[in-house]
Structures are given as C-alpha cells and as structure tokens.
C-alpha positions in Angstrom: 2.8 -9.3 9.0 -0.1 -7.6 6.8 -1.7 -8.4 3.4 -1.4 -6.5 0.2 -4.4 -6.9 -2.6 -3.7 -5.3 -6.1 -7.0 -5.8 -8.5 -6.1 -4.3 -11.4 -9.1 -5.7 -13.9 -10.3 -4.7 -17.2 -13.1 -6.2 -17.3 -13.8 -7.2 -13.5 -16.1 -4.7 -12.2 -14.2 -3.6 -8.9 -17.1 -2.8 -6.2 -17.9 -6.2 -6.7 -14.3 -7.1 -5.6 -14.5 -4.7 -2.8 -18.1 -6.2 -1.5 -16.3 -9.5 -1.2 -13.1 -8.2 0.3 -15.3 -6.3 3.1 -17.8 -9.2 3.4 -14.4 -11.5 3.6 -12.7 -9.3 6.0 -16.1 -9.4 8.1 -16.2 -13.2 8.2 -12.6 -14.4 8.8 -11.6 -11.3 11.1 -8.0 -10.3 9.8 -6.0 -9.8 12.1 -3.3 -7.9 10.6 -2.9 -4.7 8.2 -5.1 -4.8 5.1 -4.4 -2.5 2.1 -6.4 -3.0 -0.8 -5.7 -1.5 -4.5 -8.3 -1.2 -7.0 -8.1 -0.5 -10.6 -10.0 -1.1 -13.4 -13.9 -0.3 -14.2 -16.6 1.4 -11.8 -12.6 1.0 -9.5 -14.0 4.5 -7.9 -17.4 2.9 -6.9 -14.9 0.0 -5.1 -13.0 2.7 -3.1 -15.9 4.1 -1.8 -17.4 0.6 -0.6 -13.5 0.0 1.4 -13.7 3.1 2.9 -17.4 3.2 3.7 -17.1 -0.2 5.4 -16.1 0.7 9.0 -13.5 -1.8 9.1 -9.8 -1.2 9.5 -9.1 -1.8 5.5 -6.8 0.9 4.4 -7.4 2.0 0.9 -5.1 2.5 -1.6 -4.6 5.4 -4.6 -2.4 3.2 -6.8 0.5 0.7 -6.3 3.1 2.8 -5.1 0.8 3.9 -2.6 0.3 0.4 -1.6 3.3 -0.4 -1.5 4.2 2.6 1.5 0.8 2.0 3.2 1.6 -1.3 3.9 5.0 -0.9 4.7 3.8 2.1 7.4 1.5 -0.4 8.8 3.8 -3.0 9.3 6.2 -0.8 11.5 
C-alpha cells in the first residue's frame, strides 16, 4: 500500500541517495505513498533535494515520523 525508505548512513552521503530516489521515483512512476527518511552526513542537503523535487515524495524528520506519515498516507 505505500513504501517506507529509512537511509540512516555514516558514511553514505545522503543527497546522493535522495538524487536517486527522485530520479528513481521519476522513471518507474510510483504509484503509491512514498516517505523517505534520511540520516546521516550532508542528510539536510538530501531533504532539501525530496522536497524540492515536485513529486509527491513525503519527507520525513526521523523514524517515528516515518513511521505516522506513512501510516496517514495509507488511510
């Protein structure tokens, strides 16, 4: 019914995650609620690329967060 990513990298840079998640999202056309969690290094660089995107990703603060947007937008 919708998809949940958690990144939580050390090392991983996460706009780079969050340029493929958008470019993913672009090419396969989701068709259900996305919610993506970031954490980890340049992780505010990452949320700014989701939410910047113009697609129907919701962005996450932290895990619990997540975990209620993604229940909401399963209703």
């Amino acid at each position: 019914k919708g998809i949940s990513i958690n990144i939580c990298g050390g090392t991983v840079r996460c706009y780079n995650i969050a340029q493929e998640v958008v470019y993913s999202e672009k090419e396969i056309n989701i068709d259900v609620p996305l919610v993506v969690r970031l954490a980890g290094t340049n992780f505010k660089e990452g949320k700014k690329i989701l939410d910047n995107s113009g697609l129907k990703l919701i962005s996450a603060e932290n895990l619990d967060d997540a975990a209620k947007k993604i229940v909401e937008a399963i209703k």
